[in-house]
C-alpha positions in Angstrom: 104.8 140.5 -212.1 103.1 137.0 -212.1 106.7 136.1 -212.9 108.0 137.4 -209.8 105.8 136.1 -208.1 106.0 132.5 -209.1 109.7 132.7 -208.9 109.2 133.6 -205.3 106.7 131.1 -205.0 109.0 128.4 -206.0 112.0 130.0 -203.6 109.7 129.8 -200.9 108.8 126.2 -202.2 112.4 125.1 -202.3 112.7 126.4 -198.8 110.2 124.6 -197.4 111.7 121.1 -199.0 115.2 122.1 -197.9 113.4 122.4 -194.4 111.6 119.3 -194.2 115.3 117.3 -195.6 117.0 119.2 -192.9 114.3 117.8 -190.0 114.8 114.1 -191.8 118.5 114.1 -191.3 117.9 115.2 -188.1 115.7 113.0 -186.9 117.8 109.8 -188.8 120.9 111.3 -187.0 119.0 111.7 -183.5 121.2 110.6 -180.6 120.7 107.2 -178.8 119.6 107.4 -175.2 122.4 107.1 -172.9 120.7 103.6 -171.3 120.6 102.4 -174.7 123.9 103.4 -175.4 125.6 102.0 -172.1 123.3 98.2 -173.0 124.7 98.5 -176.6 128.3 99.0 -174.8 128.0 96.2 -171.9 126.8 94.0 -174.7 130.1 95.0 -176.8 132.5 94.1 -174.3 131.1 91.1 -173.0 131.3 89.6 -176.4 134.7 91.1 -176.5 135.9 89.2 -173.7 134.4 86.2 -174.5 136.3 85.8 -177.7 139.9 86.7 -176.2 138.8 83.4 -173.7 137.6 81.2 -176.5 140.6 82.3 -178.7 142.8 81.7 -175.5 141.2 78.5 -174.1 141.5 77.3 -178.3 145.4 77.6 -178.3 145.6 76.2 -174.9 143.2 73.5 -176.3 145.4 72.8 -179.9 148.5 73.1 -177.5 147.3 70.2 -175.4 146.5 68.1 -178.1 149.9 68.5 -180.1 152.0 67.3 -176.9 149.7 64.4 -176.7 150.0 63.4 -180.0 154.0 63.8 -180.0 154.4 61.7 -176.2 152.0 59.5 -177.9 154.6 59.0 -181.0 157.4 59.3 -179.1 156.4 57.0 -176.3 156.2 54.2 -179.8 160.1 55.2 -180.3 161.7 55.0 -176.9 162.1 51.0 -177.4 163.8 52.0 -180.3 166.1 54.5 -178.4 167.0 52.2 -175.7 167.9 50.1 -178.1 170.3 52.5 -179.9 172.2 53.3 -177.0 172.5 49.5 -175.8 174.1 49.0 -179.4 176.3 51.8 -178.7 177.7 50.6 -175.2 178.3 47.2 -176.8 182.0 46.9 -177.1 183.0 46.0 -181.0 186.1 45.4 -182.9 184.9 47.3 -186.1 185.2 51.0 -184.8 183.4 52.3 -188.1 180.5 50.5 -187.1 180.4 51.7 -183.5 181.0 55.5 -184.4 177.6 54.8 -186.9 175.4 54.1 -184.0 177.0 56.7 -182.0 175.9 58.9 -184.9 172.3 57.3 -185.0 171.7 57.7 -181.5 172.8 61.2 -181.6 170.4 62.6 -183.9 167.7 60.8 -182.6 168.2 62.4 -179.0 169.1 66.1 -181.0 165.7 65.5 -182.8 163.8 64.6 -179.5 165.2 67.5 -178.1 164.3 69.9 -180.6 160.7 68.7 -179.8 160.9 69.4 -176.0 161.6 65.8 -175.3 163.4 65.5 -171.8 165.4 62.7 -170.1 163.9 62.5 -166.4 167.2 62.8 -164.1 167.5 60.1 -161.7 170.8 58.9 -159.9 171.4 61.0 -157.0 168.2 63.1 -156.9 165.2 62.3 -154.3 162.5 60.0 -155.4 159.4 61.0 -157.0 156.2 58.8 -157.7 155.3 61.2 -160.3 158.3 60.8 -162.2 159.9 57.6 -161.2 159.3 54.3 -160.7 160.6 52.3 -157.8 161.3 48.5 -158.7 163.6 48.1 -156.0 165.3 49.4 -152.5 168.6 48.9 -150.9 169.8 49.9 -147.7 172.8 52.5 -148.2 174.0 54.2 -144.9 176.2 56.3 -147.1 172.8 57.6 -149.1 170.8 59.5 -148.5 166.7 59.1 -147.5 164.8 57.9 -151.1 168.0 58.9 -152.8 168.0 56.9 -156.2 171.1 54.7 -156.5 170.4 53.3 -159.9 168.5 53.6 -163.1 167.3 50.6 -164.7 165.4 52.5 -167.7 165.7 55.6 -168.6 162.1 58.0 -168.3 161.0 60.8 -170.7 158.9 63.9 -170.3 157.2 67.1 -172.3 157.2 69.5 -170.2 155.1 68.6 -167.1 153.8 65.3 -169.3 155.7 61.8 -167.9 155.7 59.8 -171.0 157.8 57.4 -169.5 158.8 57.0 -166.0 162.3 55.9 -164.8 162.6 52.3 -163.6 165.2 52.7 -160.6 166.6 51.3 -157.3 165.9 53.8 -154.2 168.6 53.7 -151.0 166.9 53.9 -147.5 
């Protein structure tokens, strides 16, 4: 009987420890307060956000940069590209020659291109300040009010970025 009575002694026992675990885990897996819950939330999504803008205002950011860089480069090589299509409006005996710079000039203005490099339109559009520059006026009856007659040098942009602004003659 003393047995019995220690093996029920030891149920009980393991009872009572099964019921004390069971109150641990419950009181490790006890529910956060709804206030704390709705701070730990708010605090969540602000950081959220603020991320998305930083990773947002970083592209923006490297974006910028690179298209200064390139107008910065490619302002250097205009020169060079005025120069190219000078040589190829120069009238030559040797047609070889000629169809050479034809050839040079046209990969350099394909490779501008395929970098968003842009020729500012002049002749026969209305003046801008922003994009052109005015050396000089004539009075044209025929033209139209700040209509552009002539290009001395030819301007270049990236997008909204004037790296070079057209020299040109404005009517009226």
């Amino acid at each position: 009987m003393a047995e019995k009575e220690n093996n029920e002694e030891l149920e009980n026992d393991v009872k009572q420890e099964e019921k004390a675990e069971n109150k641990k885990v419950k009181k490790e897996q006890e529910i956060v307060p709804k206030s704390e819950y709705d701070e730990l939330d708010d605090r969540y999504k602000r950081i959220l956000a603020e991320f998305e803008n930083f990773k947002k205002r970083s592209a923006k950011e490297r974006e910028s940069l690179y298209n200064s860089i390139l107008s910065d480069v490619v302002e250097v090589m205009l020169p060079i590209l005025d120069n190219l299509e000078n040589a190829a409006k120069v009238e030559t005996k040797d047609e070889e020659y000629k169809k050479g710079i034809e050839l040079v000039l046209k990969q350099f203005q394909d490779t501008l291109r395929a970098k968003g490099v842009e020729e500012i339109k002049t002749v026969g559009e209305t003046f801008d300040p922003e994009l052109h520059e005015a050396v000089s006026s004539v009075q044209d009856d025929t033209k139209g009010e700040k209509e552009i007659v002539q290009e001395y040098r030819k301007g270049y942009k990236i997008g909204t970025k004037v790296i070079r602004h057209s020299m040109v003659v404005v009517a009226n």
